[in-house]
Residue, then its C-alpha position, 0 to 999 in steps of 0.5 A: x493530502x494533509x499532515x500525518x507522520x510515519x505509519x501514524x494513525x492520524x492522517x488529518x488533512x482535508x476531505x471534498x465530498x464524495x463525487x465518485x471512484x476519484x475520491x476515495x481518498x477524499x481528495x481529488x486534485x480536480x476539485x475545488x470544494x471542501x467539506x471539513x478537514x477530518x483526521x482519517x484518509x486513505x492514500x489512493x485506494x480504489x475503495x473510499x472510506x474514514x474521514x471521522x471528526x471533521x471541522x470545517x471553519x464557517x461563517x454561520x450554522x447553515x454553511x456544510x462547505x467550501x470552496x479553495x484554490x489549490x494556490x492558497x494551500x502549503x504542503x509539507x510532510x507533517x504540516x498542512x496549511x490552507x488560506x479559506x476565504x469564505x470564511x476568512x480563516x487560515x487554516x493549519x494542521x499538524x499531528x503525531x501518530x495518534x493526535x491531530x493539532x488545528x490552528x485557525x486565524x480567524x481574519x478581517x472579523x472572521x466569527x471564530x466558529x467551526x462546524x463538528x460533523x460526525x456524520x462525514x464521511x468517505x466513500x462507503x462509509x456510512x454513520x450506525x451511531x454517535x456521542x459528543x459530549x461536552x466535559x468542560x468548557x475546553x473539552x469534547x470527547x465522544x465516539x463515532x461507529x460505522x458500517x462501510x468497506x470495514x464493518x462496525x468501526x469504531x472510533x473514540x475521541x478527546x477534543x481540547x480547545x486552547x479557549x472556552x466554547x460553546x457548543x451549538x446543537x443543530x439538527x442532531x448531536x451529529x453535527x455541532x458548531x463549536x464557537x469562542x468569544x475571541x477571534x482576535x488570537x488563534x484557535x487550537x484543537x487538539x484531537x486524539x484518536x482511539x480504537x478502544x475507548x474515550x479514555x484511551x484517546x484522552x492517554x494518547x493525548x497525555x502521551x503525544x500531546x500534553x502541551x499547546x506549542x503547535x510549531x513544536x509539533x510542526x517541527x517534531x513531525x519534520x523531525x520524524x519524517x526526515x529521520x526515516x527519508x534519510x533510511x536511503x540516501x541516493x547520490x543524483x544531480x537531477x532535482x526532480x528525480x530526487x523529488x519524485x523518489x523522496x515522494x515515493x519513501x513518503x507514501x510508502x510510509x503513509x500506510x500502514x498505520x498503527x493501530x493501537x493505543x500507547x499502552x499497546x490496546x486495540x481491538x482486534x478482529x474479533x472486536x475485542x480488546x486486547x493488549x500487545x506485546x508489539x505494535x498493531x497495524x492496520x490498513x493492510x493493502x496486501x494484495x497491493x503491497x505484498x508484490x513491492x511495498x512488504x519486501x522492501x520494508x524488510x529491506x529498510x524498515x527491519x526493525x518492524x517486521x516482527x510487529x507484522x508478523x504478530x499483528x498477522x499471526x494475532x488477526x489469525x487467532x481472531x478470526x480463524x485466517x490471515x489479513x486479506x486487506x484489513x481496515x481499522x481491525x476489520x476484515x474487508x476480504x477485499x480483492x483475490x487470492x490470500x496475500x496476507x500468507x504470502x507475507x508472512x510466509x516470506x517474514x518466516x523465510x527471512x527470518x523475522x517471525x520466533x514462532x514458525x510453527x505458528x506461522x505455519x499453522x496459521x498458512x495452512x489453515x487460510x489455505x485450506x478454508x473453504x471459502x473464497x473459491x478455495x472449496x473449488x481448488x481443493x475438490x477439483x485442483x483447479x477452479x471451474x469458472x462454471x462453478x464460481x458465479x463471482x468470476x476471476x476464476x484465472x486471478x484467483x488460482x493464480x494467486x492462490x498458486x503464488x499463495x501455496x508456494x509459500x505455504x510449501x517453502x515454509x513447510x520445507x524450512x520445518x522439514x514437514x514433507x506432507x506439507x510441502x509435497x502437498x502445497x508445491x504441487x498445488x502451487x504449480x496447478x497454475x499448469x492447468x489454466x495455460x493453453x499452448x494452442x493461443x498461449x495464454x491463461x485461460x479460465x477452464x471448465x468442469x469439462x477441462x476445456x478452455x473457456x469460450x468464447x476467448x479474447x486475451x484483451x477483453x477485461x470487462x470489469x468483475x465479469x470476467x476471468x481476470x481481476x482488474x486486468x485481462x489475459x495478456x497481463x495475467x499469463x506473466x502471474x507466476x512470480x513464484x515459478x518463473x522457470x516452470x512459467x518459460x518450460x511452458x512455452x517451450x523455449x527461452x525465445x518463444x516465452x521472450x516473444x510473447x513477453x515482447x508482444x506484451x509491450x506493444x499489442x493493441x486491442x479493444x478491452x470492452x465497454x466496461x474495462x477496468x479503470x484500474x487498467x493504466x498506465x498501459x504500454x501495449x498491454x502491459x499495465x503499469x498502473x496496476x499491481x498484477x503487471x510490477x514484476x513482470x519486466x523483470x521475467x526478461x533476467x529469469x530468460x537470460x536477457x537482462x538487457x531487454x529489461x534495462x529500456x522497459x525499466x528506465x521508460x516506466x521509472x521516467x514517464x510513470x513518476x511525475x513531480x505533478x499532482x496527477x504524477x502516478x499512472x494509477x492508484x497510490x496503493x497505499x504504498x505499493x505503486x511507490x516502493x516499485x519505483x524506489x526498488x527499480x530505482x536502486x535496481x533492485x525487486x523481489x519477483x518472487x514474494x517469498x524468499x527474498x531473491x532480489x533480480x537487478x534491474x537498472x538503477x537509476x541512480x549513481x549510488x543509493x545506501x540503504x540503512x538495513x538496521x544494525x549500523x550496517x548499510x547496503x550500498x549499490x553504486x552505478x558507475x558511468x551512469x547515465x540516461x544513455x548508460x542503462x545497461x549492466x556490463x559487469x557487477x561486483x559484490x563485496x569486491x568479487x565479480x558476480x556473473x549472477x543477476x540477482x542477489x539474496x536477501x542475506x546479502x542486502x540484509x548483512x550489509x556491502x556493496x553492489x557495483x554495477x558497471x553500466x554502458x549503452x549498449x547491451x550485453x551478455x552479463x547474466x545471461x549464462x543459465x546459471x546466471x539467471x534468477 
């Protein structure tokens, strides 16, 4: 919540105070009390962090909060605007990718004041050490340093004020009010931020800020946020469907932000400095966002997948292996598996990545380190849930598996055979965990027997064998190998069957279920990332039209234009570029490689600008809520019995028009059809 421009480093809006997992991002919707307006958020992690250099308008120097109605705020993309009572102040932020602009209109006598407070903070993060000093009457620059969910961050700044102040010292140089003489006009801050030092905040602001016209910047920010909206155009005479999908592209462009400098410096995950030759990004969510958000940026946002890529392969140089979730520069090694191997792998497979060889050395390298269960997996070939006292052992392999196909599919793009033998094979010991007898992924022990006791329901949260989820979601975890999944259970029929159970099942889950289990329609949980591709197994069976009611049931009910309009949480993109894909009609089952299943768009036309003057069309005829159905497809004007396409097909530009009906039919169900 608040104003930011896309993938910026800024994101200033307001910040409540930390009551629990709701307020990670540092606002909840059910509150009503504000601490300050800070210039660094989250967009709904389950892990609370940032909020650095908050103001909050006050009435005297004992005042830390607020209280707000959510009638008084106006929110747009790029503008946030908030009428305070106590004190009397309106309040009104814009920014660009690295500055945050305040105007506050001090009303009724309102003394014009604001407290600074550099020991706020979100979630985890906790103040190690700070500096405010006062340059001139019209300027404050400092730093702030932090330990939390990312360790020793640091952030540098430059404040400028449109009038003199005075800067009130209280308790510590922690907290301050700053106050002017002339409340009767507005007062504007102007706040840049920096990785790297106080003078870089002060060049951010020279290069992003150099004037005081607040409207301008207003307008700059809309500017910006329209121009990268209008990457899809969708064709619909429903409003809100229209709504939720453009609040969708918003949050996908949220995060990830650039973290680097205007003269391309920033700190790196070894905390030193360097200088780029690309753009640097942060807050790397991947085990969220390798499943939709990372394929569709290669999709629409092409022109930046050569700035992932480096930004991977340089965090690779500096810290010896790939981005598991990195923030602010540093390595939180947060959730399982390596997903930051499985988006590059698929950045090389596409095309987007000059030094392969690299790539492959650093893909190699993260998946032969010793750490993160990955010792167990090479010893044994498996990870022995005796041996692992962190639990997770089914999550993890799982994950891993996914992460060593990729490894493999690199490898054999470069004709290293030992490497691809080596990495297929070890991709597919997802075998090892299926147990025929229940026909579920079970956790296994050094004895090579099945864990016990067994209930696929249970899924109490970081002590059993799943992440954030249980058996029944995590025996569909094979995006990599679908097929080999279906070979598992022995017939096309007998893997629908179970897939079908998946969506109507009820069971108890345990006293200390995962929160991140919602969204749930039996027990497949769309609120969570685990379960995003699975729907789409229906196509990899032969029965796409049993996807067709699935789909269109999760894009209806689980996208709302409300505030609490999401099953789970934002991801940092991730829960929105699965609905923005499914409602064009397309996804990635498979993270690397770039095969896109078709699914039922929910759309009559969506055009996908895919870079180079070229656009991507997909055209639903006869669409309608009754009509979810694919009768036929043509690509290019050609039939395609298939039901899927390939990357190069979206990324070389065309057409996929699809016929759609109310009732199902036998489009892409033929072997040869299928994914």
């Amino acid at each position: 919540m608040g104003a930011n421009v896309p993938f910026g480093l800024v994101q200033l809006g307001p910040t409540e105070p930390t009551r629990g997992w709701d307020w990670c991002s540092g606002y909840y919707y059910d509150d009503d009390e504000l601490i300050g307006f800070g210039h660094m958020h989250l967009s709904g992690t389950g892990i609370g962090c940032l909020g650095d250099v908050a103001f909050l308008p006050v009435k005297d120097f004992k005042q830390t909060s607020t209280r707000f109605k959510h009638e008084a705020e106006k929110v747009h993309p790029g503008y946030y605007s908030l009428q305070l009572t106590d004190p009397n102040v309106l309040v009104e932020l814009t920014a660009t990718e690295r500055c945050g602009f305040h105007r506050y209109t001090f009303k009724d006598g309102a003394k014009a004041q604001l407290a600074l407070d550099l020991s706020q903070c979100i979630g985890w993060d906790k103040l190690n050490d700070c500096l405010l000093t006062q340059e001139s009457t019209t300027r404050l620059t400092g730093f702030r340093r932090s330990n939390g969910w990312a360790a020793d961050r640091r952030i540098y700044f430059s404040i400028d004020f449109s009038q003199p102040v005075t800067v009130h010292r209280l308790d510590s140089m922690e907290r301050v009010v700053v106050s002017v003489a002339d409340n009767t006009k507005p007062l504007l801050v102007k706040v840049a931020l920096s990785p790297v030092s106080i003078d870089k905040a002060k060049l951010n602001m020279q290069a992003e800020m150099a004037g005081w016209d607040f409207d301008a910047t207003v307008k700059a920010a809309d500017d910006a946020w329209n121009r990268e909206l209008a990457r899809i155009q969708i064709q619909t005479n429903d409003q809100t469907k229209k709504r939720v999908f453009y609040t969708a592209m918003y949050h996908l462009m949220t995060s990830c932000s650039k973290f680097n400098d205007v003269d391309r410096e920033y700190r790196g995950a070894d905390g030193k400095v360097h200088k780029a030759d690309f753009t640097n990004y942060t807050t790397l969510s991947l085990w969220d966002t390798y499943r939709a958000a990372h394929p569709l940026m290669t999709v629409a946002f092409p022109e930046m997948q050569r700035d992932f890529a480096q930004t991977f392969l340089n965090i690779y140089k500096q810290q010896g292996r790939l981005p598991v979730w990195h923030l602010m520069g540093s390595e939180t090694d947060c959730m399982v598996g390596n997903p930051g191997a499985i988006v590059l792998a698929d950045l090389t497979m596409k095309g987007f990545v000059e030094d392969k060889e690299l790539a492959l050395e650093a893909l190699k390298a993260t998946q032969m380190k010793d750490i993160r269960s990955l010792g167990l997996l090479k010893e044994h070939g498996y990870i022995p849930w005796n041996l692992e006292p962190e639990n997770e052992t089914v999550a993890k392999a799982l994950e891993y598996c996914a992460a060593d196909d990729g490894v493999a599919k690199v490898a054999k793009l470069l004709g290293k055979s030992d490497d691809y033998n080596y990495f297929f094979n070890r991709s597919r010991s997802y075998k090892k965990y299926y147990d025929p007898e229940t026909r579920f992924m079970r956790a296994v022990g050094t004895d090579g027997k099945f864990r016990l006791p067994f209930n696929p329901f249970f899924a109490e949260h970081r002590t059993n064998d799943y992440t954030e989820g249980n058996a029944w979601q995590y025996t569909f975890l094979v995006p990599h190998d679908v097929k080999g999944l279906i070979n598992l259970f022995g017939s096309d029929k007998a893997f629908m069957s179970k897939l079908d159970s998946l969506f109507f099942v009820e069971g108890w889950a345990g006293d200390n279920a995962s929160p991140d289990m919602s969204g749930m329609t039996g027990q497949y949980a769309h609120g969570n990332e685990p379960s995003h591709h699975v729907i789409y197994m229906y196509n990899y069976a032969g029965r796409p039209d049993k996807a067709a009611p699935l789909l269109r049931k999760m894009l209806n009910e689980m996208y709302l234009d409300q505030p609490d309009g999401l099953s789970g949480n934002e991801d940092v993109g991730q829960m929105s570029a699965w609905y923005i894909l499914s409602s064009v009609g397309l996804y990635q089952v498979d993270p690397v490689g770039g095969r896109f299943v078709i699914g039922s768009p929910l759309f009559d036309k969506a055009t996908v600008n895919v870079g180079g003057g070229k656009t991507f069309t997909v055209v639903a005829k006869n669409n309608s809520d009754r009509n979810i159905y694919v009768q036929s497809a043509r690509l290019n004007g050609k039939a395609l019995k298939n039901s899927y396409i390939e990357f190069n097909d979206i990324r070389h530009g065309g057409t996929l028009e699809l016929v759609m009906g109310p009732k199902p039919s036998k489009w892409g169900a033929a072997p040869a059809c299928r994914p």
